[in-house]
C-alpha positions as CSV (number, residue, x, y, z in Angstrom):
1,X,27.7,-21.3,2.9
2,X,28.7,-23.1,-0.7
3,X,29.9,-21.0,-2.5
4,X,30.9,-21.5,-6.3
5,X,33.4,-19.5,-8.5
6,X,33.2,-19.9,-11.8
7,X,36.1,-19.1,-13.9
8,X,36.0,-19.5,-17.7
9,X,38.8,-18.6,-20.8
10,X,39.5,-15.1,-20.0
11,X,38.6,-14.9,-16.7
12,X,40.3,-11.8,-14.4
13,X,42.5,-13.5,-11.7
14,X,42.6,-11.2,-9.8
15,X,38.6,-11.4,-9.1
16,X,38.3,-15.4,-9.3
17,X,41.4,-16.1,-6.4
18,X,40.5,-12.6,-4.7
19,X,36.7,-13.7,-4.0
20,X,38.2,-17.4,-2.4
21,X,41.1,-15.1,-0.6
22,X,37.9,-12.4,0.5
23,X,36.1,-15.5,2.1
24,X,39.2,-17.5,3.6
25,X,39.8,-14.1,5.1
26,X,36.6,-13.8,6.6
27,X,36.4,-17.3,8.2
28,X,39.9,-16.4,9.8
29,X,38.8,-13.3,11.2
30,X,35.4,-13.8,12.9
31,X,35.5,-15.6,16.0
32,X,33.3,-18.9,16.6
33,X,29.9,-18.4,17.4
34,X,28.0,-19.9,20.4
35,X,25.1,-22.1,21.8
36,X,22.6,-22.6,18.4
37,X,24.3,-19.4,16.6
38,X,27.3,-20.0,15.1
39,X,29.1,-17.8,12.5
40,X,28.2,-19.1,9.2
41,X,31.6,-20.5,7.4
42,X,32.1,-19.6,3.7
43,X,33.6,-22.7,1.6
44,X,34.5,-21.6,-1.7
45,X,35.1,-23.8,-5.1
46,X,36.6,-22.2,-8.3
47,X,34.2,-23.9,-10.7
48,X,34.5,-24.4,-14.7
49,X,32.6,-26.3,-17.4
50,X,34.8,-29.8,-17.3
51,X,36.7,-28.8,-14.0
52,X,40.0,-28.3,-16.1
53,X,42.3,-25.2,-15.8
54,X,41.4,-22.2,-17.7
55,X,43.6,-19.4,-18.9
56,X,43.0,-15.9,-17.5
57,X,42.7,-12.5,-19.7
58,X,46.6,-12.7,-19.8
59,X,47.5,-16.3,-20.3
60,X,48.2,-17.9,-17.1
61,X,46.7,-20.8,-15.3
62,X,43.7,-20.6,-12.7
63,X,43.3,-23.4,-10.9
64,X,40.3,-25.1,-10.4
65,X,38.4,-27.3,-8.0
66,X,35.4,-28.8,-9.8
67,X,33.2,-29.4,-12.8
68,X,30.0,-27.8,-13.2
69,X,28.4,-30.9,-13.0
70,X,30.1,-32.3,-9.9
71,X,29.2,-29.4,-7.9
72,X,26.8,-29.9,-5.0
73,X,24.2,-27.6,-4.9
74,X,26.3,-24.4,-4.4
75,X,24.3,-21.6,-1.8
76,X,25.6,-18.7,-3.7
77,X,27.4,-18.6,-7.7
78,X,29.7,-15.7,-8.5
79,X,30.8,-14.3,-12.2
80,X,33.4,-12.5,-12.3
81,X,35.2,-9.9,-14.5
82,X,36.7,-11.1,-18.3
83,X,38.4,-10.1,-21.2
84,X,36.4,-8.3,-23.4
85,X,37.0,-7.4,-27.5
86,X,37.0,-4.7,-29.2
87,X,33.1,-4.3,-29.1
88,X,33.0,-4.4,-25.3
89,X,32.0,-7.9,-25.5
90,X,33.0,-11.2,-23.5
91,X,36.7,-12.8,-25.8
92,X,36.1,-16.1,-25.3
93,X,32.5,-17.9,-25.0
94,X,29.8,-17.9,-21.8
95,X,27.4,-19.4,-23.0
96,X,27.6,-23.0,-21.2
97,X,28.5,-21.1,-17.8
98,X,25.4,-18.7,-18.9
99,X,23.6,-22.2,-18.7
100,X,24.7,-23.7,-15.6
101,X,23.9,-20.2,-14.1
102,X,20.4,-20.4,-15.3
103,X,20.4,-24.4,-13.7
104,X,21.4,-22.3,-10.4
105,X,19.1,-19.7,-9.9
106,X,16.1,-21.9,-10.5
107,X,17.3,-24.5,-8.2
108,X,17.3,-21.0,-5.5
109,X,21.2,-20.1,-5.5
110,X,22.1,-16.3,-5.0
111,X,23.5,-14.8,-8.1
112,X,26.6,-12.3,-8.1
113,X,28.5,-10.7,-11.1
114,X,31.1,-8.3,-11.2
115,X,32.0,-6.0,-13.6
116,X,31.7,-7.8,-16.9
117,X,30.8,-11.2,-15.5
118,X,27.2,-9.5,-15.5
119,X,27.7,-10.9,-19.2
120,X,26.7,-14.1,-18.1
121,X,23.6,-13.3,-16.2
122,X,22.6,-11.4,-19.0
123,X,22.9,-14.4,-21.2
124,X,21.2,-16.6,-18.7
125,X,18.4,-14.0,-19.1
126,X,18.7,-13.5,-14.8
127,X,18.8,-9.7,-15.6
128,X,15.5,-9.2,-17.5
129,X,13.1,-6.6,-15.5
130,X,15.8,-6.4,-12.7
131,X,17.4,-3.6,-12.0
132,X,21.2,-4.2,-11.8
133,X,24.5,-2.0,-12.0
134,X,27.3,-2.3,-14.4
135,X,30.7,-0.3,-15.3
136,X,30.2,2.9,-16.2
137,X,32.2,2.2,-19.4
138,X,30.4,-0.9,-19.6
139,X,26.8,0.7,-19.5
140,X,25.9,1.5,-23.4
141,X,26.5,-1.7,-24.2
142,X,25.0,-3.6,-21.4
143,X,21.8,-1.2,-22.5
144,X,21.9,-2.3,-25.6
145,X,22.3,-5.7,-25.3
146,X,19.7,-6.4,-23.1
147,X,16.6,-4.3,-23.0
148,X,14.6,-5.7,-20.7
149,X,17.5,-5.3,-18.0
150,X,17.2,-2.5,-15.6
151,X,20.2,-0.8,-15.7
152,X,20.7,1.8,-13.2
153,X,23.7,4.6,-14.0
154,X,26.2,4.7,-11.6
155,X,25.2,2.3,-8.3
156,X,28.3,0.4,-7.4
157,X,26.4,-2.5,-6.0
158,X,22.1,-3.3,-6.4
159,X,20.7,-6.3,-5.3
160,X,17.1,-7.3,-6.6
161,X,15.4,-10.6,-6.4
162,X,18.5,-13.1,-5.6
163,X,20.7,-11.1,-8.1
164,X,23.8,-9.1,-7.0
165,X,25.3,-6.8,-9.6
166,X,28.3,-4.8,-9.3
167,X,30.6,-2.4,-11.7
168,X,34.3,-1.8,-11.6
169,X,37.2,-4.7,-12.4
170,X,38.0,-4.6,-8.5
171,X,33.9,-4.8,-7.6
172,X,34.4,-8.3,-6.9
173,X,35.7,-6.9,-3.1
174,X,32.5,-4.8,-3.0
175,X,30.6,-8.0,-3.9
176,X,32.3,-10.1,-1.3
177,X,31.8,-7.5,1.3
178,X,27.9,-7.3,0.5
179,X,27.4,-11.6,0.5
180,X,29.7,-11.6,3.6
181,X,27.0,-8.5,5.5
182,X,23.8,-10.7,4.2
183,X,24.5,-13.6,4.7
184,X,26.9,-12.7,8.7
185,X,25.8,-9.4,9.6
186,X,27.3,-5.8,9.4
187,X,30.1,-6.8,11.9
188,X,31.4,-9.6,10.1
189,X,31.7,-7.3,7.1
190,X,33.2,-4.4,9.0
191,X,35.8,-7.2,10.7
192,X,36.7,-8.6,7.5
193,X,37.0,-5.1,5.5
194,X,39.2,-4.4,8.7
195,X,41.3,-7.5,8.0
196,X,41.4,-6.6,4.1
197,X,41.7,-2.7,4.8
198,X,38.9,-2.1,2.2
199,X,36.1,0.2,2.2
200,X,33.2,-1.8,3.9
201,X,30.7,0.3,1.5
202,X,31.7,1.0,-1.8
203,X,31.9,4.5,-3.8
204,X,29.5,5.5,-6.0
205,X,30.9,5.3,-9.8
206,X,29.7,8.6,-10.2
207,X,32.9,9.5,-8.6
208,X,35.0,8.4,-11.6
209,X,33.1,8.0,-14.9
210,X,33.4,11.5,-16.8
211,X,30.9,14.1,-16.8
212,X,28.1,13.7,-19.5
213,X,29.6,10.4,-20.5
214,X,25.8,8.8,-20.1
215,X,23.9,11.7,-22.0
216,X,26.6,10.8,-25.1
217,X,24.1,8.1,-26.1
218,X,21.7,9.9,-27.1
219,X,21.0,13.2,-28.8
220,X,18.3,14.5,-26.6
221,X,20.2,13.8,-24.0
222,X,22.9,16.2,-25.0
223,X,20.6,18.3,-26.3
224,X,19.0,18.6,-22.8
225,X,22.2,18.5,-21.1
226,X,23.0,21.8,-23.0
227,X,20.2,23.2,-21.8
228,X,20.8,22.8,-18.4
229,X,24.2,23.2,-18.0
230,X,25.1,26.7,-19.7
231,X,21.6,27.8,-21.0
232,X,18.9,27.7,-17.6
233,X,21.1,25.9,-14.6
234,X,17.6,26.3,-12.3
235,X,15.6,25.0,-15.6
236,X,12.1,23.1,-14.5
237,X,10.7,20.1,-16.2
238,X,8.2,21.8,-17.7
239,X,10.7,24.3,-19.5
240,X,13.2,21.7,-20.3
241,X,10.2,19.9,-22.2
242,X,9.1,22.7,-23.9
243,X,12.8,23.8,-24.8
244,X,13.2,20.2,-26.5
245,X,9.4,20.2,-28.2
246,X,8.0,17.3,-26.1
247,X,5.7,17.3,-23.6
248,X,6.2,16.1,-19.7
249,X,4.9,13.1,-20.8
250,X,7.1,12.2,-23.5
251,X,9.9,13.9,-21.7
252,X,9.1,11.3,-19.0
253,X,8.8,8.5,-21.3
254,X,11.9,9.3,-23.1
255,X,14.4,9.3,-19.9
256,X,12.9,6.4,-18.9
257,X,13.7,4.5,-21.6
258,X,17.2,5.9,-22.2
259,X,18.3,6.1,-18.6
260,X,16.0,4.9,-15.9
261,X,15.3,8.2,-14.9
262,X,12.8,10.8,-14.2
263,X,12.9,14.5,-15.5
264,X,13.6,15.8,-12.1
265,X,16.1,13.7,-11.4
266,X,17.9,14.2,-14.8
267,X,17.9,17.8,-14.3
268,X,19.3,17.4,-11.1
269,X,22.6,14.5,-12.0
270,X,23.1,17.2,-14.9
271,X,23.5,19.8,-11.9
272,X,25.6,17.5,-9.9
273,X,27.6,16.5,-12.1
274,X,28.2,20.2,-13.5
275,X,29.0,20.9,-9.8
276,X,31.7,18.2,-9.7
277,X,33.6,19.8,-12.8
278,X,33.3,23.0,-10.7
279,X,34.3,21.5,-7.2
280,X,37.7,20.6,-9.1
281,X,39.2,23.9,-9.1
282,X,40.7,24.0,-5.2
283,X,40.1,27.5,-5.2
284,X,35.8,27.2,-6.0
285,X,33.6,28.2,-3.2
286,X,30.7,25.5,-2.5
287,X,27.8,28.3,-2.1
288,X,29.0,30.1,-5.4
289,X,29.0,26.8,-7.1
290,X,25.3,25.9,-5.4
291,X,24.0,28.9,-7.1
292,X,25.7,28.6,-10.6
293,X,24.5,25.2,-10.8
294,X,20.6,26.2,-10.3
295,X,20.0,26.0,-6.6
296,X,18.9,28.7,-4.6
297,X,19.7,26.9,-0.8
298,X,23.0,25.4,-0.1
299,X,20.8,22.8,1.9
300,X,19.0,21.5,-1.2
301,X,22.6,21.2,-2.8
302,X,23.9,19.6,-0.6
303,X,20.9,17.3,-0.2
304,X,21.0,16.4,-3.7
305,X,24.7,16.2,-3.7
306,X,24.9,13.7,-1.0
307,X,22.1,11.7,-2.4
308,X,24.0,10.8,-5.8
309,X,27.5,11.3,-5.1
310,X,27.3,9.5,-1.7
311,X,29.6,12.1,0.1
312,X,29.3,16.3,1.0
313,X,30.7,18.9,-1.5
314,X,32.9,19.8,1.4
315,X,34.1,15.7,1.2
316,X,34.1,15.6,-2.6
317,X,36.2,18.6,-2.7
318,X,38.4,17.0,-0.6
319,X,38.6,13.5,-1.8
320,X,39.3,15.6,-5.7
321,X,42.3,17.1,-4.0
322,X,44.2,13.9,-2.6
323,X,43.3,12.2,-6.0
324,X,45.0,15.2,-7.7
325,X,47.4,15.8,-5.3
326,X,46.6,19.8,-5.6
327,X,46.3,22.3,-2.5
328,X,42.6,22.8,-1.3
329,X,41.5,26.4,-0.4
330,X,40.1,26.4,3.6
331,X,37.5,27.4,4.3
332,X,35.6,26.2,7.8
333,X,31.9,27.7,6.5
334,X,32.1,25.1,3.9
335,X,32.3,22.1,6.6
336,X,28.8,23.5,8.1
């Protein structure tokens, strides 16, 4: 597999020589393949527009292999994270990577950005009707700037239609990880997470972007939120629609447009997320938090739970104490 870098002005070291370090890794670890199977070898070039140096976001040198131009046909093209301004938008110009990008997605290449070098798919225009994932932080503006994109809150990694998205300034691992389990199966991932001692799937951002930081861009949204949270916890769709003077429709509509979301599931991220602030205190009881948050069955809570946090309460409590570094209460009944 070809596989091409691209590093422009800007550019996050870290991500542009950890993707070649990711793959030299993985060519070290798996062992040779036999008769007409043979591991597929990842060759990497660090690509930029006229094959010179750039700087990175803090001034020193990356190295580079090749020009655009003098690449051959590359099997896969990664963008990687960048310096960003004040407005949240790429320091230093994209727009002749954006370009070559475009060349190689229409010539077949699989696309990958990380964190903020999803700014140059977006200019390339590789994100329109796709759904695709982006920083938490990152995710008003990504909205904004490009409204035909698809952008789902939270998802660490989507693929859709020969574009790979990922959020976070250290995604680029989770993006290796994911190429390296397509293109050589879910062993060769496992091995070379093993080698790297990363997490072979990543978290969910959920984990780490505050609570109600998406429903801040719009006031509906807090509005609903409101609702939900302190006023009616167990609140239907019908209700919350009548509360806010729309009907389903509309209500429907509405999320859609702002978040890429149902009612239904709205009202229950609202819950979740409600649940996380609760699941911080080591002392909480899960059940006592199920029901304060609008669910009547711990197994529906902990369905829902699992199913946007990516992890129990029982794990989330615990994975909250050894970021905090606080004393968890035991309780066995809350493992069941």
């Amino acid at each position: 597999m070809q596989i091409a870098i691209i590093a422009t002005e800007g550019s996050m070291m870290s991500a542009v020589t950890g993707l070649a370090d990711m793959f030299w890794i993985t060519n070290q670890s798996l062992p040779a393949g036999e008769g007409d199977f043979p591991r597929p070898r990842f060759d990497t070039a660090i690509v930029s527009a006229d094959g010179m140096p750039v700087r990175d976001a803090q001034g020193r040198t990356i190295p580079v292999d090749h020009a655009f131009a003098s690449v051959p046909a590359p099997d896969i093209v990664l963008a990687c994270g960048m310096a960003l301004g004040a407005d949240r938008l790429p320091a230093s110009p994209i727009n002749t990577a954006a370009d070559w990008l475009r060349e190689q997605y229409r010539r077949g290449a699989l696309i990958g950005g990380a964190c903020a070098g999803g700014y140059m798919l977006g200019e390339a225009g590789l994100l329109d009707g796709k759904a695709c994932a982006t920083t938490w932080w990152l995710y008003p503006t990504f909205r904004q700037r490009y409204p035909r994109a698809k952008m789902v809150w939270g998802k660490p990694l989507i693929e859709d239609g020969n574009i790979i998205t990922t959020g976070g300034p250290l995604s680029w691992a989770d993006l290796a990880l994911h190429i390296i389990r397509r293109q050589a199966g879910k062993e060769a991932a496992r091995i070379a997470a093993d080698m790297a001692v990363a997490d072979s799937q990543p978290l969910s951002q959920q984990l780490y972007a505050p609570r109600g930081f998406l429903n801040a861009i719009d006031p509906m949204l807090l509005r609903a939120e409101q609702l939900i949270r302190y006023d009616n916890p167990a609140i239907t769709v019908e209700q919350l629609a009548s509360a806010l003077n729309l009907s389903p429709r509309t209500l429907h509509r509405k999320l859609a447009g702002l978040t890429q979301e149902s009612p239904r599931h709205f009202i229950t991220r609202v819950r979740i997320e409600s649940a996380c602030l609760l699941l911080e205190n080591p002392t909480a009881n899960i059940r006592h938090i199920a029901a304060a948050c609008g669910y009547s069955e711990d197994t529906a809570f902990r369905k829902a739970f699992v199913q946007l946090m990516g992890m129990t309460p029982a794990q989330y409590k615990r994975w909250v104490v050894s970021r905090n570094g606080t004393q968890p209460r035991v309780d066995p009944q809350e493992e069941q």
